[in-house]
C-alpha positions as a Markdown table, in Angstrom:
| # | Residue | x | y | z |
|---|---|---|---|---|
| 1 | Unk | -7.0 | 8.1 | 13.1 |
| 2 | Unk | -4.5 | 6.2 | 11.1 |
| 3 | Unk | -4.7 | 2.3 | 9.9 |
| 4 | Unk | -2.1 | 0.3 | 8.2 |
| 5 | Unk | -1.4 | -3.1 | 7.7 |
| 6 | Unk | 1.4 | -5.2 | 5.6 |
| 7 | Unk | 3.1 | -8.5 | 6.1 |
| 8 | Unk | 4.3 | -9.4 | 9.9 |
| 9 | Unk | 7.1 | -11.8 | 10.6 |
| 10 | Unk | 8.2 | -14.6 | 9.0 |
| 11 | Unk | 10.6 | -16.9 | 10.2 |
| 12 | Unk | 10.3 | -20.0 | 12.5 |
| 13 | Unk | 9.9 | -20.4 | 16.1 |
| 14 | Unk | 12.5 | -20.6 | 18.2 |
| 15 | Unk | 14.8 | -24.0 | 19.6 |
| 16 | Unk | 15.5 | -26.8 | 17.2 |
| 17 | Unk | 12.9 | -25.9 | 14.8 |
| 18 | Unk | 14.4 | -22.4 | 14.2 |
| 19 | Unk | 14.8 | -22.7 | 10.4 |
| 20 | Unk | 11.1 | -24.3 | 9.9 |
| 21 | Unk | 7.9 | -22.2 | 9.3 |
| 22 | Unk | 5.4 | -22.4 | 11.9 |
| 23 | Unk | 2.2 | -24.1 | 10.6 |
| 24 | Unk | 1.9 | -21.5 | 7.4 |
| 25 | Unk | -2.0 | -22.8 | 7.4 |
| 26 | Unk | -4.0 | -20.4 | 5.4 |
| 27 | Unk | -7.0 | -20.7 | 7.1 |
| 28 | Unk | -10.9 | -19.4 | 6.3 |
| 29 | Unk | -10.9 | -15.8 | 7.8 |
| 30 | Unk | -11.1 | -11.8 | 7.5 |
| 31 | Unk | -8.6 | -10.8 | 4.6 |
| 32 | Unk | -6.5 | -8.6 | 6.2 |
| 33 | Unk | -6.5 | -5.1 | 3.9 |
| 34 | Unk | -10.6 | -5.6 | 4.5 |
| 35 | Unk | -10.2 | -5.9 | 7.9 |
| 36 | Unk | -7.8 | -2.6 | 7.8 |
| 37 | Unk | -10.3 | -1.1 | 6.0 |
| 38 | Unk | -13.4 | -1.7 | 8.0 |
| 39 | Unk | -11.3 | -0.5 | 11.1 |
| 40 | Unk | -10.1 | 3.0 | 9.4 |
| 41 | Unk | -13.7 | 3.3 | 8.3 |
| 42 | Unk | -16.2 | 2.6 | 11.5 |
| 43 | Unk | -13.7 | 2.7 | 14.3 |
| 44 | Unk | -14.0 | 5.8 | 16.3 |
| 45 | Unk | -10.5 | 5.6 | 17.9 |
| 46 | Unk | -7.2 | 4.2 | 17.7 |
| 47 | Unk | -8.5 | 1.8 | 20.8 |
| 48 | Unk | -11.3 | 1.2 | 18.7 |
| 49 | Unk | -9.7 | -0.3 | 16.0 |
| 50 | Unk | -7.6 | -2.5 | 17.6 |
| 51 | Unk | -10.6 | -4.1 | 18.9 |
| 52 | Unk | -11.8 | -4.0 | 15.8 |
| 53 | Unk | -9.0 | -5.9 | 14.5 |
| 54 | Unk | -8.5 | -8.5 | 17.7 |
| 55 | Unk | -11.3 | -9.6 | 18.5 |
| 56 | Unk | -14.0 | -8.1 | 16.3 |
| 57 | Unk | -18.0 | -6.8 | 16.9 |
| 58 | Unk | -20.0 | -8.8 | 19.4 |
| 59 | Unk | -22.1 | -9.8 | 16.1 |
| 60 | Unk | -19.2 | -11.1 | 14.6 |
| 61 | Unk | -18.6 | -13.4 | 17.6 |
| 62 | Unk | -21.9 | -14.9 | 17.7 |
| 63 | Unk | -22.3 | -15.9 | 14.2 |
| 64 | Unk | -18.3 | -17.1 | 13.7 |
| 65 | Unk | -18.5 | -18.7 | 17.1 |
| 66 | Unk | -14.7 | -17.5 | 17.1 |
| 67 | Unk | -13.5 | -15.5 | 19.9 |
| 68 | Unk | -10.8 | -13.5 | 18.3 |
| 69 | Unk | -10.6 | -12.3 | 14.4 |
| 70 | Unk | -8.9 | -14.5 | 12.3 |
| 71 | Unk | -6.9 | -13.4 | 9.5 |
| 72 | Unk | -6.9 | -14.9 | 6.6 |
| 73 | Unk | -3.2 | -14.8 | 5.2 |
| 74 | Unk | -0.3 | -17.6 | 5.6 |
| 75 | Unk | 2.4 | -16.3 | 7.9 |
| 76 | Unk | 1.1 | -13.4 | 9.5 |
| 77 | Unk | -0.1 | -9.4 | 9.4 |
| 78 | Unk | 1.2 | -5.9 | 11.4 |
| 79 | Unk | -1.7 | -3.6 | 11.9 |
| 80 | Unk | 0.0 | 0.1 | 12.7 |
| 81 | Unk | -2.8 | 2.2 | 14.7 |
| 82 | Unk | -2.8 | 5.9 | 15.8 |
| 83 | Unk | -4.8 | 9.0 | 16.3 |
| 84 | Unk | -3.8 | 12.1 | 18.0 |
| 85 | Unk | -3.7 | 9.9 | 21.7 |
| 86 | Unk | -2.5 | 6.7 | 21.1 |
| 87 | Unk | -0.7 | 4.4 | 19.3 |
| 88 | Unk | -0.7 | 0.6 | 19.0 |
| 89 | Unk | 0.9 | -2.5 | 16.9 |
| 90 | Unk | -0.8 | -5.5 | 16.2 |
| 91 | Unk | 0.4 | -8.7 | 15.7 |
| 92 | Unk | -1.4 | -11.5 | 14.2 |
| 93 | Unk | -0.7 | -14.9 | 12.9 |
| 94 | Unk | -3.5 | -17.3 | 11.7 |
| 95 | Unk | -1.7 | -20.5 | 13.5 |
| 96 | Unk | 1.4 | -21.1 | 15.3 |
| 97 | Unk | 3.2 | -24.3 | 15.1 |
| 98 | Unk | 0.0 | -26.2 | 17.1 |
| 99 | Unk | -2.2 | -24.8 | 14.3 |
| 100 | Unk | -3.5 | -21.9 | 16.9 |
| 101 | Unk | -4.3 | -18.5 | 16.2 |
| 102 | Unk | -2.9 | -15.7 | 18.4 |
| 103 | Unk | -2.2 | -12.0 | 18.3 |
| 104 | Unk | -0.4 | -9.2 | 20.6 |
| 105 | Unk | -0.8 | -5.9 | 21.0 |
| 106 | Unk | 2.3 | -3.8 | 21.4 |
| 107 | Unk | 2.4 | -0.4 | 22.4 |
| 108 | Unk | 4.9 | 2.8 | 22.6 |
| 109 | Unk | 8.2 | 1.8 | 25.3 |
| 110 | Unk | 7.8 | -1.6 | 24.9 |
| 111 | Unk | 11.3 | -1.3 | 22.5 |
| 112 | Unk | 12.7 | 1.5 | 24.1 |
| 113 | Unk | 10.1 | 4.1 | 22.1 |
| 114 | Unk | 11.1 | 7.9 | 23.9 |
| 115 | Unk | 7.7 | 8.9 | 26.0 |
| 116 | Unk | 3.8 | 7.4 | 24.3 |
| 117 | Unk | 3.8 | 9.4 | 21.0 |
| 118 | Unk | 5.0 | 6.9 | 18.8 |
| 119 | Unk | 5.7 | 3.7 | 18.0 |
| 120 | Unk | 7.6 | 1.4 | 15.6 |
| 121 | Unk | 6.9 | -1.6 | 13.3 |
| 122 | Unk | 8.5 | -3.0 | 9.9 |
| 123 | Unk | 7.8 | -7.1 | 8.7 |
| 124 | Unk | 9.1 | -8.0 | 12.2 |
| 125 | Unk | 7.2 | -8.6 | 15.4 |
| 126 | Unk | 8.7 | -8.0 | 18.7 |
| 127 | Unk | 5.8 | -8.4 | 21.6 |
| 128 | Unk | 7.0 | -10.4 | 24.0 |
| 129 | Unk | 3.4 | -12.0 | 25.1 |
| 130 | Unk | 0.5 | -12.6 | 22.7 |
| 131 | Unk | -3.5 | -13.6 | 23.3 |
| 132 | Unk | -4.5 | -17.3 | 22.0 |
| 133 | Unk | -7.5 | -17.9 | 20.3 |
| 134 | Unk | -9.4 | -18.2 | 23.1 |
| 135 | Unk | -8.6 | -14.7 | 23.7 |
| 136 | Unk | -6.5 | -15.5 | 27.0 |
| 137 | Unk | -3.8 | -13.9 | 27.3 |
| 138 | Unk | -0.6 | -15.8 | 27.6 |
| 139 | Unk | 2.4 | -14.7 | 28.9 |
| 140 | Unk | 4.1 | -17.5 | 28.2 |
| 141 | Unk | 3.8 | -17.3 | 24.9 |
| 142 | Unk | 5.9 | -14.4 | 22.9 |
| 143 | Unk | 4.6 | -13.3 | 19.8 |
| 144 | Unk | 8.6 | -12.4 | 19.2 |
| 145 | Unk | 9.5 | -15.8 | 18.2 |
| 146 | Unk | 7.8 | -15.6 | 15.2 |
| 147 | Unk | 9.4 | -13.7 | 13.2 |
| 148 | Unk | 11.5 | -10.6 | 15.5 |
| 149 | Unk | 14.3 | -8.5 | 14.5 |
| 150 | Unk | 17.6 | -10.4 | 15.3 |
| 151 | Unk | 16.1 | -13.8 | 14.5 |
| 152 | Unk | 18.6 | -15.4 | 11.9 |
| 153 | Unk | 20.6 | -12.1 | 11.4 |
| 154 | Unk | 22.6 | -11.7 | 8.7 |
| 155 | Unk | 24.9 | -8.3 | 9.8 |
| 156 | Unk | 25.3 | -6.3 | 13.0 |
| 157 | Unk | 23.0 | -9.0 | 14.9 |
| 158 | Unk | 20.0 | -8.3 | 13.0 |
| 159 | Unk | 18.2 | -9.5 | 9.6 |
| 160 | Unk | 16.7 | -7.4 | 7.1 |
| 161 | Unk | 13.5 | -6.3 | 8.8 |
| 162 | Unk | 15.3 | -5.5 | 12.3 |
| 163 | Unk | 18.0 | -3.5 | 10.2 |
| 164 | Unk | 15.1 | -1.2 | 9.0 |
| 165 | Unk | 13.5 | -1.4 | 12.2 |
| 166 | Unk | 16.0 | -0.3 | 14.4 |
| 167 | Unk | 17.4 | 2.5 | 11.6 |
| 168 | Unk | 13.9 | 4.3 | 12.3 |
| 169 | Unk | 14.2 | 3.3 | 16.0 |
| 170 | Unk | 17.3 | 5.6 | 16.6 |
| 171 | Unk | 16.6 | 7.9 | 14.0 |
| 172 | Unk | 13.6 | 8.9 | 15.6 |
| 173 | Unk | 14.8 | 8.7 | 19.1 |
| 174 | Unk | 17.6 | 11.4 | 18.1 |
| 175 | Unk | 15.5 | 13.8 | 16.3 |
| 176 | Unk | 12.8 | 13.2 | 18.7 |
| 177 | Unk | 10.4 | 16.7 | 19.5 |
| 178 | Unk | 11.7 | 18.2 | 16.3 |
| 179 | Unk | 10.8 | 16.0 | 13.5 |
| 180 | Unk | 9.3 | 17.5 | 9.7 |
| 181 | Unk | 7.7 | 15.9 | 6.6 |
| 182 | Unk | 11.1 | 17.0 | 5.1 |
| 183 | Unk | 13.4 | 15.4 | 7.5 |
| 184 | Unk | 11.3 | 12.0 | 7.1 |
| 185 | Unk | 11.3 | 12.3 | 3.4 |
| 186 | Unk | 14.8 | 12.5 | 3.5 |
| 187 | Unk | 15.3 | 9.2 | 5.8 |
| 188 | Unk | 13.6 | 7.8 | 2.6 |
| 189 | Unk | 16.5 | 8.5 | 0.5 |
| 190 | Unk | 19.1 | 7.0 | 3.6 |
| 191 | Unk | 21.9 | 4.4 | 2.4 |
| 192 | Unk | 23.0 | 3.5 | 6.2 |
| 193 | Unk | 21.8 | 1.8 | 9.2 |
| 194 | Unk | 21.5 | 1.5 | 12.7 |
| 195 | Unk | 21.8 | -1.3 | 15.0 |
| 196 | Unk | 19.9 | -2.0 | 17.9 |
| 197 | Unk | 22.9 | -0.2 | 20.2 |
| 198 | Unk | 22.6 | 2.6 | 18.0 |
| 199 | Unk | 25.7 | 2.4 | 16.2 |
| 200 | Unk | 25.6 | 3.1 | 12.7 |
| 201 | Unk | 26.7 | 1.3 | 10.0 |
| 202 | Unk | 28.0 | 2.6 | 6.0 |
| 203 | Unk | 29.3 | -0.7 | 5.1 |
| 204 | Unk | 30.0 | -4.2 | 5.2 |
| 205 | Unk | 33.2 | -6.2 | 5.0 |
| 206 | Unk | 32.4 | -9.1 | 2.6 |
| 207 | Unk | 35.5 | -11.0 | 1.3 |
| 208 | Unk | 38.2 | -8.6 | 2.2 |
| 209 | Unk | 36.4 | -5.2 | 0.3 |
| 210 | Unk | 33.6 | -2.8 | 2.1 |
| 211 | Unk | 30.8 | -3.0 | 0.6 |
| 212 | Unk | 28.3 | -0.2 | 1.0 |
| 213 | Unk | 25.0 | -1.6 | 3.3 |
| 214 | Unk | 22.6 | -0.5 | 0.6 |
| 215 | Unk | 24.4 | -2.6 | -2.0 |
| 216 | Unk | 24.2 | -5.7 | 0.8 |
| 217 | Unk | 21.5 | -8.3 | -0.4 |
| 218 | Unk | 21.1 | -9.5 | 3.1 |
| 219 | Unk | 20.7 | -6.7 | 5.0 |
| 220 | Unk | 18.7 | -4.0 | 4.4 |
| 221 | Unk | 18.0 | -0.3 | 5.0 |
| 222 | Unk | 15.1 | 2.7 | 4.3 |
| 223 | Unk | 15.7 | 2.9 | 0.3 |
| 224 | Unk | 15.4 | 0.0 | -1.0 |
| 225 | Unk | 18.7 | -1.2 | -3.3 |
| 226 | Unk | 20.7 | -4.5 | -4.2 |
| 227 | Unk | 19.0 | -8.1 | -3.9 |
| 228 | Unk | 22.1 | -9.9 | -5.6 |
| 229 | Unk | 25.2 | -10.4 | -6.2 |
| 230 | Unk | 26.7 | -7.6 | -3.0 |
| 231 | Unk | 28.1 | -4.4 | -4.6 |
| 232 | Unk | 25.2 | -4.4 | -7.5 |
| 233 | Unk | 22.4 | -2.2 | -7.2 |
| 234 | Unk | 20.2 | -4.1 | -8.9 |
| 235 | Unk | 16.8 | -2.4 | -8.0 |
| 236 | Unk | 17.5 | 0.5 | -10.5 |
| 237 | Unk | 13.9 | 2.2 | -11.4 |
| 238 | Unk | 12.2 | 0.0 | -9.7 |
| 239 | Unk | 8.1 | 1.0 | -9.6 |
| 240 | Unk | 7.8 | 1.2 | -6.1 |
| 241 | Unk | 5.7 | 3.5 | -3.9 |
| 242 | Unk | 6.4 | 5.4 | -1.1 |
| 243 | Unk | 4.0 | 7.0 | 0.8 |
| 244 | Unk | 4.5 | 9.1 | 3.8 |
| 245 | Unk | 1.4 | 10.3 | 5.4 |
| 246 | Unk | 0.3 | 13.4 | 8.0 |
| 247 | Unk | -2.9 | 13.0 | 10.0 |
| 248 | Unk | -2.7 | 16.7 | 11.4 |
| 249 | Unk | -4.3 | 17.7 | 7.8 |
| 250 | Unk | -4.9 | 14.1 | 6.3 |
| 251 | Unk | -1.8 | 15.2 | 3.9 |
| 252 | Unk | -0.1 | 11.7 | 2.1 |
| 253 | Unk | 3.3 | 12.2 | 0.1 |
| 254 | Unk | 4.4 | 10.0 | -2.4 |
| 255 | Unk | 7.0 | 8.5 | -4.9 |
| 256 | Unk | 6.7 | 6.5 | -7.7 |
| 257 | Unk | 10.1 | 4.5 | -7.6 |
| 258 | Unk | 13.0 | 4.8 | -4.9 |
| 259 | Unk | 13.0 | 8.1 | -3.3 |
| 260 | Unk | 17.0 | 8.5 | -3.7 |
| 261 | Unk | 16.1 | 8.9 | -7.3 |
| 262 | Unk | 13.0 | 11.0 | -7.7 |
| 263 | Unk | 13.8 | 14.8 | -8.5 |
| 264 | Unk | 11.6 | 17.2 | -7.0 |
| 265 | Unk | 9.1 | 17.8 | -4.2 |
| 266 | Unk | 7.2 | 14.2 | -3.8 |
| 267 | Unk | 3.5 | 14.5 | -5.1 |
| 268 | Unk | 1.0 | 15.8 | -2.5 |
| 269 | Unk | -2.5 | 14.8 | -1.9 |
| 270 | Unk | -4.9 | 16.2 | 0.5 |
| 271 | Unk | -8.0 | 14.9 | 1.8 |
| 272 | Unk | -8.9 | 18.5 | 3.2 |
| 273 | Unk | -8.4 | 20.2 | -0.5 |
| 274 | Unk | -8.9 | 19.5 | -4.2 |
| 275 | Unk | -6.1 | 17.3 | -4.9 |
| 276 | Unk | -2.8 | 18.9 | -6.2 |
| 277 | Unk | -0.2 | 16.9 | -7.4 |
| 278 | Unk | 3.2 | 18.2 | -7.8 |
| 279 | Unk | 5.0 | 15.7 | -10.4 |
| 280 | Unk | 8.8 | 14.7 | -9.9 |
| 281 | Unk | 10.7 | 12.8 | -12.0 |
């Protein structure tokens, strides 16, 4: 089983206040990478932890007198959940614009995923219902407007996060049943994107000139490039990791720095064998 967690969405809500943050309130609660780890550590399935991370232990209830976890971050967190059955998103924010917690849980098909093997999440959330902090569930209320894919786009009816979200959308969906580590770790090193019709995209017209997408501050795609002025790559060397992980043999790949420019296979640890790392440059 498989827990990750990184920043969710982070734009307004929808209607008149659509360029405001919602509350932002940072309020007393679970920090999330402790809550991600207590799940990966004591949960003993991918249902498990999303419990885990929802609404917490019975014992954790009683003392908090809180009926869901609360996360204790400003705009919001993505929890990514698998194990070899299932696989689940959750979506959390520690108070909407009425200062109320709420979370979602989103699973494979939801966004057009092909079968219940997989499912996909960036810094955007997409459910289109969400639980309150009273733990009812409220249809009424989509987590989407806090933060989804197409809010405030920028290019091809999307922002930054639903650029990269729909890229690994369609590129899984047309290599689905035949996907490698290789073939991901090449996606890594992609300069193009999809939208969500599944067109792809090389470039951007921006003042009369094309402008490759990956040189596009606004936009964004797997391998991560230009934040200013367009046409500048200005992300050259930067000390970023990239991690791509296997839970068949508890395998994790990794780069130090964008993948486009690391030479050589990525370094390899296993949990299931005395570590071997294999050093690129």
């Amino acid at each position: 089983m498989t827990v990750s967690g990184y920043a969710g969405g982070s734009l307004g809500i929808l209607g008149p206040t659509l360029d405001a943050p919602f509350s932002g309130y940072r309020r007393p609660g679970l920090d999330w990478q402790l809550g991600n780890f207590y799940a990966a550590a004591f949960a003993s399935s991918a249902r498990h932890a999303v419990e885990l991370l929802t609404v917490g232990r019975p014992q954790y209830r009683a003392k908090s007198g809180l009926k869901i976890v609360i996360g204790k971050c400003t705009r919001g967190v993505n929890c990514v959940v698998s194990d070899s059955r299932e696989a689940f998103v959750v979506e959390s924010i520690p108070a909407d614009e009425k200062g109320m917690a709420r979370y979602a849980i989103r699973v494979p098909g939801e966004m057009g995923e092909r079968g219940n093997h997989y499912v996909v999440s960036t810094n955007n959330v997409e459910s289109k219902d969400s639980y309150n902090e009273h733990n009812v569930y409220d249809p009424g209320y989509p987590m989407n407007q806090h933060g989804n894919g197409a809010q405030n786009p920028t290019h091809f009816g999307l922002n930054g996060t639903g650029a990269r979200f729909w890229t690994l959308m369609w590129l899984i969906r047309k290599n689905y049943g035949q996907i490698t580590v290789e073939m991901v770790q090449e996606w890594r090193r992609t300069h193009f994107l999809y939208d969500a019709s599944g067109t792809r995209h090389d470039d951007v017209e921006i003042g009369g000139n094309r402008i490759p997408v990956h040189l596009v501050p606004d936009t964004a795609n797997l391998c991560r490039h230009s934040s200013g002025p367009a046409g500048v790559d200005t992300n050259v060397g930067i000390n970023t990791y990239v991690s791509l992980s296997v839970a068949d043999d508890l395998t994790s790949f990794r780069t130090k720095g964008r993948p486009c420019e690391w030479d050589g296979p990525w370094d390899r640890l296993s949990l299931q064998h005395p570590p071997r790392l294999t050093q690129g440059r």
